[in-house]
Steps between C-alpha positions, in 0.01 A plus 500: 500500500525736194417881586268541232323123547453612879348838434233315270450287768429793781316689264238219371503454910415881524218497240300199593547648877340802405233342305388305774451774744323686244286178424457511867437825663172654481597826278704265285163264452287797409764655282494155333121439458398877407775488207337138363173559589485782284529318117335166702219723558481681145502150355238330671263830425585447137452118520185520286614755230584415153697652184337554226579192248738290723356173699683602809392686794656861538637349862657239349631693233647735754647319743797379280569905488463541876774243513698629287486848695541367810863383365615774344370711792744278721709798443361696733623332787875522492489873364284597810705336762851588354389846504312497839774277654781751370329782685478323830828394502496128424677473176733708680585232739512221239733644329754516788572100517634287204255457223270682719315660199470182297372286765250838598392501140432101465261609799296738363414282135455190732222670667379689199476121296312344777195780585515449126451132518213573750323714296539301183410148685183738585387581217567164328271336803253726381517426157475154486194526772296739378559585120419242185759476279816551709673200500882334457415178300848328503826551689653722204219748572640511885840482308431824341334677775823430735690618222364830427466549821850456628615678208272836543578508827857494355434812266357707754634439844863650372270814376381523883878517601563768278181705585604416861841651465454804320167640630599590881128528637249200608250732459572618153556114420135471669308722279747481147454132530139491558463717157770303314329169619136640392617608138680158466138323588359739226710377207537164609235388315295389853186725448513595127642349192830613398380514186252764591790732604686737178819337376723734700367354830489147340901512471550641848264242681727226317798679574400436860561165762088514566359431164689193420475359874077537459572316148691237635230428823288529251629216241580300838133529641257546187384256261744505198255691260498775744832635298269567223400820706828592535632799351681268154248208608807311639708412799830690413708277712768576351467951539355376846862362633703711298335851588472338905875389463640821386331665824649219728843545326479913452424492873719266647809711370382844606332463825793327657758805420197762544462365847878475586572851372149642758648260769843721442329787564310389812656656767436600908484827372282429231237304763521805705407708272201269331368455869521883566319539121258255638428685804434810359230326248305350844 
């Protein structure tokens, strides 16, 4: 069997392995239920609310967002675990055997796509239970929520990689994400119009995977007039793919020699050291 063909194999192997003990295990089950419970809850507290001038619910309306969100903030998982797994030695020991690192790395974004899935089947359940107006009304519209989903997740999962690789602390990773991932929410559009925002922050928020992942939930899960609220009263399908494939491409030629050149540098020494850092932090 090919080398490379066999270390996609043992990594897919590795991350739906992990996913099922953390699906599982009773810290891995409350880790999973207080991270969705959180926008579940928000949502069905806002259930009733309205926007001023638009026939949809404020849930409804931002629910799309959430979605959106919850892929681009798919990130989050490979960055943390490279960096944590680096420290403890792990990476270290995958990159001993024959496309160690490759099949380590398949791993990690297996597991990161499926609590992903989780969350975003989730929310979705809610949706369609709870909130008027969320609805996919032919197979395109699940067409185009598959798409833009696969394809976010595309844009962003490379950016965990990087973040991963250069940023040696879980713990930095823990608190820089948790700020980058609450000013993405801000100017995604979720909670306030991006109109609303000055032009400056207008061009970042569409410079960014979030915005055009709520847009496309959005156009996948709202009736089609709803894209007269958006920010040029259309869909943008075509900025949509183009801004989300320039990420996925960007991404997927960086992170790969980022990681190789921090996987170079991982050393015994190096572990040593991190551990001894780490001790001296407890």
């Amino acid at each position: 069997m090919n080398h490379a063909v066999n270390a996609v194999r043992i990594g897919l192997l590795r991350g739906w392995t992990t996913f099922r003990i953390l699906i599982t295990t009773a810290d891995g089950i409350g880790n999973t239920v207080f991270w969705n419970a959180i926008p579940v809850v928000f949502l069905i507290l806002n259930r009733d609310a309205s926007v001023e001038g638009i026939p949809l619910s404020f849930a409804a309306l931002a629910l799309p967002g959430f979605l959106g969100i919850t892929v681009a903030a798919a990130a989050y998982g490979p960055a943390y675990y490279i960096a944590a797994e680096r420290e403890d030695g792990t990476l270290l020991r995958a990159k001993a055997v024959p496309h160690g690192l490759f099949a380590y790395v398949t791993g990690v974004l297996t597991m990161s796509v499926l609590e992903t899935l989780v969350s975003i089947v989730v929310l979705l359940g809610v949706g369609f239970a709870l909130f008027d107006g969320i609805r996919i009304p032919d197979p395109l519209g699940w067409l185009l929520l598959a798409a833009v989903t696969v394809l976010a997740l595309l844009a962003t999962m490379p950016l965990g990689v990087i973040i991963g690789s250069v940023i040696k602390s879980p713990r930095l990773i823990g608190g820089v994400g948790l700020l980058v991932i609450g000013g993405m929410t801000v100017v995604s559009g979720i909670f306030i119009p991006l109109q609303a925002f000055p032009g400056w922050l207008q061009v970042l928020a569409q410079a960014l995977p979030p915005y055009w992942a709520g847009m496309g939930m959005r156009a996948a899960l709202l009736p089609p007039e709803a894209a007269a609220w958006e920010l040029t009263e259309s869909w943008r399908f075509a900025e949509m793919f183009g801004v989300l494939g320039v990420w996925a491409v960007v991404g997927a030629l960086i992170a790969p020699v980022v990681l190789k050149r921090m996987a170079r540098r991982a050393t015994g020494s190096s572990l040593e050291a991190n551990r001894q850092q780490a001790l001296q932090r407890m």
